[in-house]
C-alpha positions as CSV (number, residue, x, y, z in Angstrom):
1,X,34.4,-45.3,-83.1
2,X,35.6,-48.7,-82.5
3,X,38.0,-47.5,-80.4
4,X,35.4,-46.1,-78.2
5,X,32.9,-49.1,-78.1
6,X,36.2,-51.4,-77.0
7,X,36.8,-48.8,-73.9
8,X,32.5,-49.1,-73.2
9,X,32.9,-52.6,-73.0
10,X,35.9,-52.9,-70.9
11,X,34.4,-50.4,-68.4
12,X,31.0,-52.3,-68.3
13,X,32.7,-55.6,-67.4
14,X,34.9,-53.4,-65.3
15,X,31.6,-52.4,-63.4
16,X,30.0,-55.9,-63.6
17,X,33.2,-57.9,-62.2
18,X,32.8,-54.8,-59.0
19,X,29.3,-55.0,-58.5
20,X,29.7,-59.2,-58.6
21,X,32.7,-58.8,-55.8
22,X,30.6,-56.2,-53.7
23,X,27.9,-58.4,-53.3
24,X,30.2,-61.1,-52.9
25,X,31.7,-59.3,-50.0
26,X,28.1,-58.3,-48.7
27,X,27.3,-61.7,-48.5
28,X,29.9,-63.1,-47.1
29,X,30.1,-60.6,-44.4
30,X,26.4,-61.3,-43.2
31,X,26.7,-64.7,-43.3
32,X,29.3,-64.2,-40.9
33,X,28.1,-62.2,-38.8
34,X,24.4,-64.0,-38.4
35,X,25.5,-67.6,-38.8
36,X,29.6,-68.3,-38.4
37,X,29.7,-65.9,-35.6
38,X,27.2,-67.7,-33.9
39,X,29.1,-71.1,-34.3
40,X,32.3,-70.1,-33.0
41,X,33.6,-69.6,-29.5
42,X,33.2,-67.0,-27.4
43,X,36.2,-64.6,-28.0
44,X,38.4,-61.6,-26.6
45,X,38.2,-58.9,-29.5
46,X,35.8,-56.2,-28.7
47,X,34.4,-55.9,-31.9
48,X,33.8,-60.0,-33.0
49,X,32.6,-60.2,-29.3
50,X,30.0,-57.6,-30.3
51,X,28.9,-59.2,-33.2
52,X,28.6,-62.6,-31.7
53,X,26.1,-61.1,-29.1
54,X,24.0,-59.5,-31.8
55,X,20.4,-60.6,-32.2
56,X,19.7,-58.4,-34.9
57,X,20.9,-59.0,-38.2
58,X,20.2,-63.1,-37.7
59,X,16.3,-62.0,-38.3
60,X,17.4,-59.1,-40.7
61,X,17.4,-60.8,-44.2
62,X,15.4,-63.5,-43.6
63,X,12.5,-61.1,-42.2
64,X,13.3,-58.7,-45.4
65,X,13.2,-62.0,-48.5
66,X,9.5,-61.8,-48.2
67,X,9.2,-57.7,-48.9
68,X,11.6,-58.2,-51.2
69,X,9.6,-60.7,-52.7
70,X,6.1,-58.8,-53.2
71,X,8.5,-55.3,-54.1
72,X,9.9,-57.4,-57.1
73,X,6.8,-58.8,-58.2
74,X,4.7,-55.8,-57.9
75,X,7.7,-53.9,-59.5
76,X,7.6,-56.8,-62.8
77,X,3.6,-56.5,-62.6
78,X,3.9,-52.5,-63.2
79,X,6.4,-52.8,-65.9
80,X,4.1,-55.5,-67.9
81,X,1.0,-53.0,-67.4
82,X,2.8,-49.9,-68.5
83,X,4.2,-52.1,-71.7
84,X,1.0,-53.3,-72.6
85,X,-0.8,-50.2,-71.8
């Protein structure tokens, strides 16, 4: 039994320390390609090249924060009314 809590506990940090570097990655990968890419000059790799002439994902996540937003909130609002309910 307290073998198999020790192994639930390793794999749930496992999980936690891999969800915290995916979103790491995530993040660091936008911010490149709507802010750093933007900053840098103009260059000879097809696919860089490509993401530097991208309007797209500079207005992405900023146009998505307030959705986001109102989904959380209405989300939190639902789960207070069912618990109280």
């Amino acid at each position: 039994m307290v073998f198999s809590r020790m192994r639930l506990s390793e794999t749930a940090t496992f999980r936690g320390w891999l969800f915290i570097l995916m979103g790491s990655v995530s993040f660091v990968g936008f911010l490149f390609a709507a802010v750093i890419s933007k900053l840098l000059p103009l260059s000879d790799n097809p696919i860089i090249s490509a993401i530097q002439n991208d309007r797209y994902y500079c207005f992405l996540v900023p146009l998505t924060l307030p959705i986001l937003v109102s989904a959380v909130y209405f989300h939190w609002l639902s789960m207070k009314m069912f618990k109280h309910a």
